[in-house]
Structures are given as structure tokens and as C-alpha cells.
C-alpha positions in Angstrom: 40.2 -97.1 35.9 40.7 -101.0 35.4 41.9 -102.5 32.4 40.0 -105.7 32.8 36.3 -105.9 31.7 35.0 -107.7 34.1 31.7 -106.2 34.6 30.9 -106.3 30.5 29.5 -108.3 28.5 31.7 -109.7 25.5 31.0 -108.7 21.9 29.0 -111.1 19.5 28.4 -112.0 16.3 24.8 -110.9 16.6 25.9 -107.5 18.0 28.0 -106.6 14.8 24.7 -107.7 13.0 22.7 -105.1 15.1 25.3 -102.6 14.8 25.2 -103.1 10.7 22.0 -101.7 10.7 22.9 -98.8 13.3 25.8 -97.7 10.9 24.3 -98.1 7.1 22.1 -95.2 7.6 25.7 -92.9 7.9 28.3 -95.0 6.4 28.6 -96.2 3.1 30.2 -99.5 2.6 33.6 -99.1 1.3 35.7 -100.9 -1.6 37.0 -104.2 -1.5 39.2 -103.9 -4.6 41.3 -106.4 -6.2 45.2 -105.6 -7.9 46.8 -106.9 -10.1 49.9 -105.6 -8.8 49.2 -106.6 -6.0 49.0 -110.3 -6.7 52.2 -110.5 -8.9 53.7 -108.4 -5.7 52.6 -111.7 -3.3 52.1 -114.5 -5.2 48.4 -115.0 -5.0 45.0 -113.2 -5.2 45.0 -110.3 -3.1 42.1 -107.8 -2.4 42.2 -105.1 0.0 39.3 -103.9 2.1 39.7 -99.8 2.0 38.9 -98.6 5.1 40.9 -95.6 4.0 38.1 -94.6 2.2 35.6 -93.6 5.4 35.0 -89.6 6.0 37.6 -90.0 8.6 40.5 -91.9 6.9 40.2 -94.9 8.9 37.8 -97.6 10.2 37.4 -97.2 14.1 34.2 -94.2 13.0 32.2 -97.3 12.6 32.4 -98.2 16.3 31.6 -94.4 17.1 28.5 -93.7 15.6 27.6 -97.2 16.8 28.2 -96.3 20.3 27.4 -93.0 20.0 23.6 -93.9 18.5 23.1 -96.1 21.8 24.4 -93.7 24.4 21.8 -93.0 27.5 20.7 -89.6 28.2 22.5 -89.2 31.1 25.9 -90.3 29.1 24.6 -87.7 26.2 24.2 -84.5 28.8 28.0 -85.8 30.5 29.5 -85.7 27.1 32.7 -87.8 26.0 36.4 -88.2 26.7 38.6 -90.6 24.9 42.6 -91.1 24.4 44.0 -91.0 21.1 46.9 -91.2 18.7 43.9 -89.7 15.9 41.6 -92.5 14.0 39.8 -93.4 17.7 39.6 -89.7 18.4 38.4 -88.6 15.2 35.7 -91.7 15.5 34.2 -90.2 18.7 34.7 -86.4 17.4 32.8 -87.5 14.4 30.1 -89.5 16.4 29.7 -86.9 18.8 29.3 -84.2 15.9 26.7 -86.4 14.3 24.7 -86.9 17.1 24.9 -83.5 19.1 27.4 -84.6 21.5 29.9 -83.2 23.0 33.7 -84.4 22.7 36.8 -84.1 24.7 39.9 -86.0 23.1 43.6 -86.2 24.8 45.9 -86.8 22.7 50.1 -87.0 23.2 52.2 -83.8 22.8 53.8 -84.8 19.1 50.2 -86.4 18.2 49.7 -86.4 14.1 48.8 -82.8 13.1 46.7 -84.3 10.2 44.1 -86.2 12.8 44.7 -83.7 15.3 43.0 -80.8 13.0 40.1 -83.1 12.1 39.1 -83.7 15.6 39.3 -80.4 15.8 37.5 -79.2 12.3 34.3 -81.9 14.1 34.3 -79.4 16.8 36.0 -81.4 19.6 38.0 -80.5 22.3 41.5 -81.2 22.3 44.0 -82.0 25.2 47.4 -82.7 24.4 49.4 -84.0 27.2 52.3 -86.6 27.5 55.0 -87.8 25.1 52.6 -90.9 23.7 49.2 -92.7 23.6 49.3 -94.0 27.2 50.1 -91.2 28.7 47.2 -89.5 26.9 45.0 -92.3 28.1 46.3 -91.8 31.7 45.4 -88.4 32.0 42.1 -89.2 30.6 40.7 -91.2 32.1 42.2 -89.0 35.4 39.7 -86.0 33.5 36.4 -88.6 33.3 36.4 -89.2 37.3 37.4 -85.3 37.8 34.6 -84.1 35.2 32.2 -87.3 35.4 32.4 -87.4 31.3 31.6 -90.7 29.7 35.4 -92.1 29.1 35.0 -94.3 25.6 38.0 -96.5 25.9 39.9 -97.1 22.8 39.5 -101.2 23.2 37.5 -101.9 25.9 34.4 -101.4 25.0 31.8 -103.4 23.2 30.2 -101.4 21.0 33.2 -100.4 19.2 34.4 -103.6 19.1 30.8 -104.4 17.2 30.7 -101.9 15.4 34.3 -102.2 13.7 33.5 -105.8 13.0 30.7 -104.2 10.2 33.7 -104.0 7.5 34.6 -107.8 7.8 30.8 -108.2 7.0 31.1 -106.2 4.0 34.2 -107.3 3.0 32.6 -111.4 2.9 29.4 -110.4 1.7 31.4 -109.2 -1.7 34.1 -111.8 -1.4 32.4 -115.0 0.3 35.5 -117.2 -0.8 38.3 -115.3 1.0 40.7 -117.1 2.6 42.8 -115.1 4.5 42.4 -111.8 6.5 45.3 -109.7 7.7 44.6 -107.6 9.7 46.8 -104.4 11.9 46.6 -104.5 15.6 47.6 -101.8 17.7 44.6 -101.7 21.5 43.1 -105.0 19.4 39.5 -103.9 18.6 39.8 -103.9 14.6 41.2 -107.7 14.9 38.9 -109.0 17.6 36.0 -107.6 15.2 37.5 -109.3 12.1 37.4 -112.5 14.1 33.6 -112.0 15.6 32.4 -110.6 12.3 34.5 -113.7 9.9 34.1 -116.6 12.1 30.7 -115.9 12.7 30.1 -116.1 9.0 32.8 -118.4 8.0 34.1 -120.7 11.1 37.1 -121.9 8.5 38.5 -118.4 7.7 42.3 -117.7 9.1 42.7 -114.1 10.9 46.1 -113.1 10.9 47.0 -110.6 13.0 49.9 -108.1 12.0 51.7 -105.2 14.6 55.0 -103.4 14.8 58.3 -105.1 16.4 58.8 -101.7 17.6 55.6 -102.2 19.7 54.2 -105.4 20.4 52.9 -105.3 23.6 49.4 -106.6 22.0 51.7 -109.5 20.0 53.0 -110.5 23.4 50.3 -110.6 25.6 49.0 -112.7 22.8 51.7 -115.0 22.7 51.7 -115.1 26.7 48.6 -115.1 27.6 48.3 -112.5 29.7 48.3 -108.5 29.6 51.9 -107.2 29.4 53.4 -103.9 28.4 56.3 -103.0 26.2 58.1 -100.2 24.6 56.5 -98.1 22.4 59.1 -96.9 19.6 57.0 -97.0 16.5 56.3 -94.3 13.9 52.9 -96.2 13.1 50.6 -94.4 15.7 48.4 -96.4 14.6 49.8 -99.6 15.8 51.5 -97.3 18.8 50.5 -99.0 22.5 52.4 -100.0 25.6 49.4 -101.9 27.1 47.3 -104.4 25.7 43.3 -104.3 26.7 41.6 -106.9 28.1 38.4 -106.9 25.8 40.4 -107.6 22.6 42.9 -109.8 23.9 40.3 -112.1 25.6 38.8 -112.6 22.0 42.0 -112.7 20.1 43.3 -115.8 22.4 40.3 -117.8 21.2 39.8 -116.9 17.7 43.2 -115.1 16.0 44.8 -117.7 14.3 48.5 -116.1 14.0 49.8 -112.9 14.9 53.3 -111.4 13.8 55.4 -108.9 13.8 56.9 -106.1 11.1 59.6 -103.7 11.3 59.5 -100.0 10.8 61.4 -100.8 7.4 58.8 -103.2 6.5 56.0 -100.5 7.3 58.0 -97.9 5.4 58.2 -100.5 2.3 54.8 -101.3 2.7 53.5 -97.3 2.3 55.9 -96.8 -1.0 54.3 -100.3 -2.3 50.8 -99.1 -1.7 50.8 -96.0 -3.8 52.5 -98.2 -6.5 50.1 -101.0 -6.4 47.1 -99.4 -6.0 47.7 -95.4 -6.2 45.9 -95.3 -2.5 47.7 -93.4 0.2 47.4 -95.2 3.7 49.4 -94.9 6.9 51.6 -96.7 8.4 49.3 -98.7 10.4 47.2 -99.2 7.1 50.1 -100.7 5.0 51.0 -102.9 7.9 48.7 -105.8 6.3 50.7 -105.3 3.1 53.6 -105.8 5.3 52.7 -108.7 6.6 51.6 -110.4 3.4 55.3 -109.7 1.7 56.8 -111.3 4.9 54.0 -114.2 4.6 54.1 -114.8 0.9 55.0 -118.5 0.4 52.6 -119.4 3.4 49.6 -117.0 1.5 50.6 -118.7 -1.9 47.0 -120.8 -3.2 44.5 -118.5 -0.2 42.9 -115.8 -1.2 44.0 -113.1 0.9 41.9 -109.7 2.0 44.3 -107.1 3.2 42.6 -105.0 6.1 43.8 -100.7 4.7 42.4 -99.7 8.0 43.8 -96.2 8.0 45.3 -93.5 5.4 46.1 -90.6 7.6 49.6 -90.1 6.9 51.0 -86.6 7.4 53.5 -85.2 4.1 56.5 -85.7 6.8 55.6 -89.2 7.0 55.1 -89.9 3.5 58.2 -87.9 2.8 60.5 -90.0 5.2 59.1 -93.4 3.7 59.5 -91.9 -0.3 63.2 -90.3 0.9 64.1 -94.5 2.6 62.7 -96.3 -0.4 65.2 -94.4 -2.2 67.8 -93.9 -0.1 67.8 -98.0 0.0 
């Protein structure tokens, strides 16, 4: 299956608007909290938009149900397959399970037991093959021409992309005077909704864009222009791809205003300094924004800065090793 979306339309601003009023009959809006701590920590006002706080632990559920609710018939009796590392599997297990769907999700041999057994507790099926994401996706997509299932990419596909951009709504409609947005990139989709969803509102607001050194295939094709791929050596599954996808990364070149790069040390900071700051557990991919704002301090100093918690799915092994470095260091 192609990468490029050449035969879709892009997301809009007007799209996340009609996929607002698709979600807010079966999501809640979730906290945008400010900290204290958190502004002593970088030197500024700092709120944090707690995605962490949706049924599944993370935000990509919003693009489910929203594609989910618009599925055909046909696509409805085929069922769906997607590739995951967890928070886009558990988004189409729980979409599927909310609108009597059925659900097929690959997922990579060492996948994180934690989003593993809620895909499986929302009554999908679960295929584990291949040491990470894109091997997953590979054989998936392999099982949707084999079975004819309606593959749901995890980037390239407009509703989700729409749908996910319904937090940065939220997020301004509380706060109208932010600033700054940080926000983790791992396919692309949460970021290129951030930028729809906060230029569209606010044409002056900065999107910064935050992944992992240890996999920044998404940072480079940014920075180049062009799809690339790269190693994939992160702990943050969230943030774990070789390949960028074309749908994101044709909306990030025109509207993400900077894009950077943590490391795993950074990331494993960032988690300890969550739980202090604002006794909220996220993942790795979660406390990458917090990440990024420590590195970005002096720049952030005067803006006032949302911090994207997109995810708090972290397994007690992960938490473990990022308690055990923080005090090992």
C-alpha cells in the first residue's frame, strides 16, 4: 500500500469542527490544568492539556470514534485492521467496540503488555508479529488486501487527523491566550491536528513539535523535506517510527513552526518530573513535551506554554527503569 495520499483529500479546520460534534456525545473534554511547579520548573506559565485522562490513556480514541462514526456499510461488514505500538490500536479497538465493529490490531512481538491487554479487554483481535511498529504495519497492511478489511492507517488518514485536532480546540477554548504548544510526534497525526485545530483559531500561535533522537525519522523528513526513514531505537513507543507518513508531514511543512529532538535521558527525566509536578503518570511519549520545554526554557521564558500529555500508558517496568535512572543519576 502507498505511503503517499494522493487520492485524499487534506484535513481542515472545518473538518475538526465537524468531528467536535461527532466526538462530544462519547468523550468528555479533558483537563487543561495549570502547575505551579511546573512554572518554577521552566520559567514561565505552563499548562498541560491531559490527554492522559481519556478511557484509553491517550488521545488518538478521538480520531477513532470519529472515523469509526463515518464508516460505510460496506467498510462496517469488512471490519478493521490497523498497526500499532498501543494508543492507535486501542483508539480503533475502542471505536470499533463502541460502534459494533469488528477489530483486528498487529502489533510488534515486545509490544507494551499494558495497551496490549486493553485492546484486548475491547474485544479486539490481536496479531503480534515483528520486532517493532513497522514491521507490524507491514504485515498489516499484507492482512487488509489478503482479508479485504478496512486498513485504518495510523497517519494517513483524514479523519483521525480531524478528529485528534478536537483537543487543541478544547485546550484554546479554556485558554484563548496560549502562546505556545508543544506537542510529541511520533506517525505526525497529533501535531498536524494541533496545527489545523490552533492556527485555524489563532493564525499567530507557535506549534512546536517534539520527538526522540533515538527516532527521528518524522524530525528529518521535516527538516528535508521529503519522506525518509531512520532507526528506530527508542523506549517511547509512542514516538517509535522508522517512516514518516505523507498526510502529516504535508501539513507539518506548512504550518509546524519548530520541531526538535530529545534524548532517551531527557524522556526518562521528563516521566520522574511529571509525577513530581503534577502527581499524573504519563508515558514516555506523554512527558516528551515536558522534555522539550526543559530543553527550550530560555526561548519559552514570557509565552505561555500548553504542554500536549498525550499518553500515560506506561508499564511498572517502564516506570521502574526511569524511577531506578533518576536515582541512579
Amino acid at each position: 500500500m502507498s505511503e503517499t495520499p494522493s487520492d485524499l483529500p487534506e484535513p481542515t479546520f472545518e473538518g475538526v469542527l465537524a468531528a467536535r460534534a461527532r466526538i462530544r456525545d462519547h468523550l468528555d473534554p479533558t483537563p487543561l490544568r495549570h502547575y505551579p511547579a511546573l512554572d518554577r520548573l521552566i520559567g514561565t506559565e505552563v499548562w498541560v492539556k491531559h490527554e492522559n485522562h481519556l478511557p484509553t490513556g491517550a488521545f488518538k480514541v478521538r480520531g477513532g470514534i470519529n472515523l469509526t462514526s463515518q464508516l460505510s456499510d460496506d467498510e462496517r461488514s469488512r471490519g478493521l485492521i490497523a498497526a500499532s505500538t498501543g494508543n492507535h490500536g486501542q483508539s480503533v479497538a475502542y471505536a470499533a467496540n463502541l460502534f459494533g465493529v469488528k477489530a483486528t490490531i498487529c502489533v510488534p512481538e515486545q509490544a507494551n503488555p499494558v495497551k496490549v491487554r486493553s485492546m484486548e479487554d475491547l474485544g479486539a483481535t490481536i496479531v503480534r508479529h515483528g520486532r517493532d511498529f513497522d514491521d507490524a504495519r507491514e504485515h498489516c497492511e499484507s492482512l487488509a488486501d489478503e482479508h479485504g478489511y478496512r486498513y485504518v492507517h495510523s497517519g494517513n488518514e483524514v479523519h483521525l487527523v480531524e478528529g485528534v485536532g478536537t483537543y487543541t480546540l478544547e485546550m484554546l477554548d479554556a485558554r484563548p491566550d496560549i502562546h505556545t504548544v508543544i506537542v510529541p510526534i511520533g506517525g505526525g497525526s497529533g501535531a498536524a491536528g494541533v496545527c489545523l485545530a490552533g492556527k485555524g483559531t489563532r493564525s499567530d500561535l507557535e506549534v512546536i513539535g517534539v520527538q526522540a533522537a533515538a527516532a527521528p525519522a518524522a524530525y528529518r523528513s521535516w527538516k528535508e523535506g521529503k519522506l525518509v526513514t531512520d532507526e528506530m531505537k527508542t523506549a517511547a513507543e509512542g514516538l517509535a517510527t522508522r517512516t514518516a507518513f505523507a498526510l502529516p508531514q504535508q501539513i507539518l511543512r506548512r504550518m509546524l513552526d519548530d520541531f526538535i529532538l530529545v534524548s532517551e535521558d531527557e524522556i526518562r527525566a521528563a516521566v520522574v518530573r511529571f509525577i513530581e509536578t503534577t502527581r499524573n503518570l504519563v508515558e514516555g511519549a506523554g512527558a516528551s513535551s515536558l522534555a522539550a520545554a526543559i530543553q527550550l526554557r530560555e526561548r519559552l521564558r514570557g509565552r505561555r506554554v500548553a504542554l500536549v500529555a498525550s499518553g500515560g500508558n506506561i508499564t511498572v517496568d517502564q516506570l521502574r527503569e526511569a524511577l531506578a535512572w533518576t536515582n541512579a543519576g
